[in-house]
C-alpha positions in Angstrom: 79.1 111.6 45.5 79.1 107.7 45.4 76.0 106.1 46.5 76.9 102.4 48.4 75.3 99.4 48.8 75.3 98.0 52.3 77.6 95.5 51.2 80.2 97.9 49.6 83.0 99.8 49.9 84.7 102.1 47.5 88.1 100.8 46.8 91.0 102.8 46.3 94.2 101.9 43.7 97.5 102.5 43.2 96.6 104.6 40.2 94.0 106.6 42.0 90.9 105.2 40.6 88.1 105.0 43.2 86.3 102.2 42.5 82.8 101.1 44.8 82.7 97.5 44.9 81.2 94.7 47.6 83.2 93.2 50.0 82.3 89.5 49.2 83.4 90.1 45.5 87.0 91.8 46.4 87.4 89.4 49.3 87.4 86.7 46.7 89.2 88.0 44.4 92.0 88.7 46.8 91.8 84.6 47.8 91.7 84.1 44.1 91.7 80.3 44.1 92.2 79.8 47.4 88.4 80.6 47.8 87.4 77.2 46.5 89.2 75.4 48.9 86.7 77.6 51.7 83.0 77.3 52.9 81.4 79.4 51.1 79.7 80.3 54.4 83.2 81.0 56.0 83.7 83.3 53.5 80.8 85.3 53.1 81.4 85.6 57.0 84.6 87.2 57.1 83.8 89.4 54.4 80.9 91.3 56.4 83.5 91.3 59.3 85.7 93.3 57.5 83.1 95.1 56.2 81.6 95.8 59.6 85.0 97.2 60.8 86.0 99.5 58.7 82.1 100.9 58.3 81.0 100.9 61.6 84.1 100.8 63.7 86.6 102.9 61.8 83.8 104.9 59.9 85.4 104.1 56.6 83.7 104.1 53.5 86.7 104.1 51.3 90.0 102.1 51.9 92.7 101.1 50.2 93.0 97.9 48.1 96.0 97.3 50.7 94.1 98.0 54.0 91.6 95.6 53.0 93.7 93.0 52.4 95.3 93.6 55.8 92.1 93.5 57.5 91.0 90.3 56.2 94.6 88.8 55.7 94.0 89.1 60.3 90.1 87.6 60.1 91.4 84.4 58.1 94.1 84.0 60.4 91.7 84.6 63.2 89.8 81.3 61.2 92.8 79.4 61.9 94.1 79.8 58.5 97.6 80.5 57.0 97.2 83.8 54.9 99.8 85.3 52.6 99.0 88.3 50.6 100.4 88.6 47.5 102.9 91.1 47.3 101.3 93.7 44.8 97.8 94.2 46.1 96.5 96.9 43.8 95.9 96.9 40.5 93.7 99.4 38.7 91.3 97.2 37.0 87.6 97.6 35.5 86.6 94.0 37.6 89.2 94.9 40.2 91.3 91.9 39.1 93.9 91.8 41.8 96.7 89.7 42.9 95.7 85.9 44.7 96.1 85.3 48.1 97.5 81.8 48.9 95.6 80.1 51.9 96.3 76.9 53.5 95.1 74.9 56.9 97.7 75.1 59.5 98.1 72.6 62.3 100.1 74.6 64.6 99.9 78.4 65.0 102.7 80.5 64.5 103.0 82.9 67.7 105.1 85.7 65.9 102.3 86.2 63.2 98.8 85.0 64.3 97.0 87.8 66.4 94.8 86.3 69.4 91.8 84.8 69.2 89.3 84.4 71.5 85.8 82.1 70.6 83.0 81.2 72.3 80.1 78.7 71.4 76.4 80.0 70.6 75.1 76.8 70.3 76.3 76.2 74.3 74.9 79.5 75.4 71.8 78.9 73.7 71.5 75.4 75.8 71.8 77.4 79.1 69.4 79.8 78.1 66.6 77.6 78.1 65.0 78.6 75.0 64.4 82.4 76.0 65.8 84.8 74.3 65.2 88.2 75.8 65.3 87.3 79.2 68.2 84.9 79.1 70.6 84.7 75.8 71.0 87.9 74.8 71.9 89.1 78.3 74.3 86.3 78.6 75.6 87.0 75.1 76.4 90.3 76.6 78.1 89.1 79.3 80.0 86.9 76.8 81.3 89.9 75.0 82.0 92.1 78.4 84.3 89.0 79.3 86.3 88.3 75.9 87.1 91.9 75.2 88.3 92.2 78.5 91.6 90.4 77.1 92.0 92.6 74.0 91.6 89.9 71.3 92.6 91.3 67.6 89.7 88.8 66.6 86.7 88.0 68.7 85.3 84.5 67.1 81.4 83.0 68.0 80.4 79.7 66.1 77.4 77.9 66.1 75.5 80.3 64.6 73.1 77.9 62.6 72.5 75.7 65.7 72.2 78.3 68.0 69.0 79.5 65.9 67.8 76.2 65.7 67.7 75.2 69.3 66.5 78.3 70.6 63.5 78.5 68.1 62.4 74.9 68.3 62.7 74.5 64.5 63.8 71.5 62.7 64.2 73.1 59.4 65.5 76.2 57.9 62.8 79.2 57.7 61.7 82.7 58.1 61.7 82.5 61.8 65.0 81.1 62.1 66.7 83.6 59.4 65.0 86.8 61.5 66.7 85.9 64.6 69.8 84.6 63.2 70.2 88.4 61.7 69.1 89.4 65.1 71.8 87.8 66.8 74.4 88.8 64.6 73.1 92.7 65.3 73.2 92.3 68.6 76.7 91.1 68.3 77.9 93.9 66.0 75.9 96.4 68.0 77.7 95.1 71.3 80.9 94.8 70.3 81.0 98.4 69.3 79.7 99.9 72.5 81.7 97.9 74.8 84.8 97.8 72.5 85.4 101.6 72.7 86.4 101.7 69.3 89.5 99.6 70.3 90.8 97.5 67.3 89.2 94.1 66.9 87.3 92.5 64.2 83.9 89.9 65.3 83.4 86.4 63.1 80.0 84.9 63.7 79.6 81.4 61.5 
């Protein structure tokens, strides 16, 4: 039996090798170079939405080199990016060297190949809450949720994280506080989106 990190998953290859391995690390190495050209932020983000899908959602703890690559092939595109995956995804390696992605900003979005996306803004729910969290932005972050999903979106996007925290702690800089709630928030999210989702397929962002 393979004990996991949080962060991991054990990775299957085309030569059967079961390898356990976090999601950051094979979601870069998937992007390859491509990473670079990314927030580091971005990408750390839709690596734990991956993650969070086939854990929690799917109840996954191992998956295919493949799958993955799937999954987060649908989150960048979700980002408003243009994602090809290379096309031989697994290869049994000790540092699960695999094939690149390519990645590149598109200005228009391709209807036949980008799933829908829905987004809303924390930073604007946060200014109509008033500063109170439990009585007024988490219920209306609900609501938020209720009212997305009710169009089936294959991605589910909230930005504004950072500001979000900001405003509705009163802080001007960076600090315990603000990191507790902004893991809080993101919780709640992942929490909500799998009761109200019904295990329907969709993956959250939060950045």
């Amino acid at each position: 039996m393979i004990l996991l990190r949080p962060d991991c998953l054990v990775f299957k290859t085309a030569g059967g090798e079961s390898i356990p391995c976090s999601a950051h690390d094979v979601t870069v190495e998937l992007m390859g170079d491509s990473a670079e050209l990314l927030d580091k932020e971005m990408i750390l983000h839709a690596a734990e939405a991956v993650l969070h899908y086939f854990k929690t959602e799917k109840g996954q703890t191992t998956v295919s080199v493949a799958e993955f690559s799937e999954a987060l092939e649908r989150v960048l595109r979700g980002l408003g990016l243009d994602v090809k995956a290379a096309e031989d995804e697994e290869k049994p390696a000790a540092g699960l060297t695999l094939e690149t992605a390519t990645v590149s900003e598109t200005e228009e979005p391709v209807a036949s190949v980008r799933p829908r996306v829905v987004e809303e803004d924390l930073n604007r729910l946060a200014s109509e809450s008033d500063g109170s969290c439990e009585l007024v932005f988490f219920p209306r972050l609900r609501d938020a949720i209720r009212r997305e999903l009710d169009g089936e979106p294959l991605v589910l996007r909230f930005r504004g994280l950072r500001g979000c925290v900001k405003r509705l702690t009163g802080c001007k800089r960076w600090g315990p506080h603000c990191q507790s709630l902004n893991d809080q928030i993101v919780e709640f999210l992942r929490t909500c989106l799998t009761v109200e989702n019904a295990g329907a397929d969709c993956a959250l962002v939060v950045w």
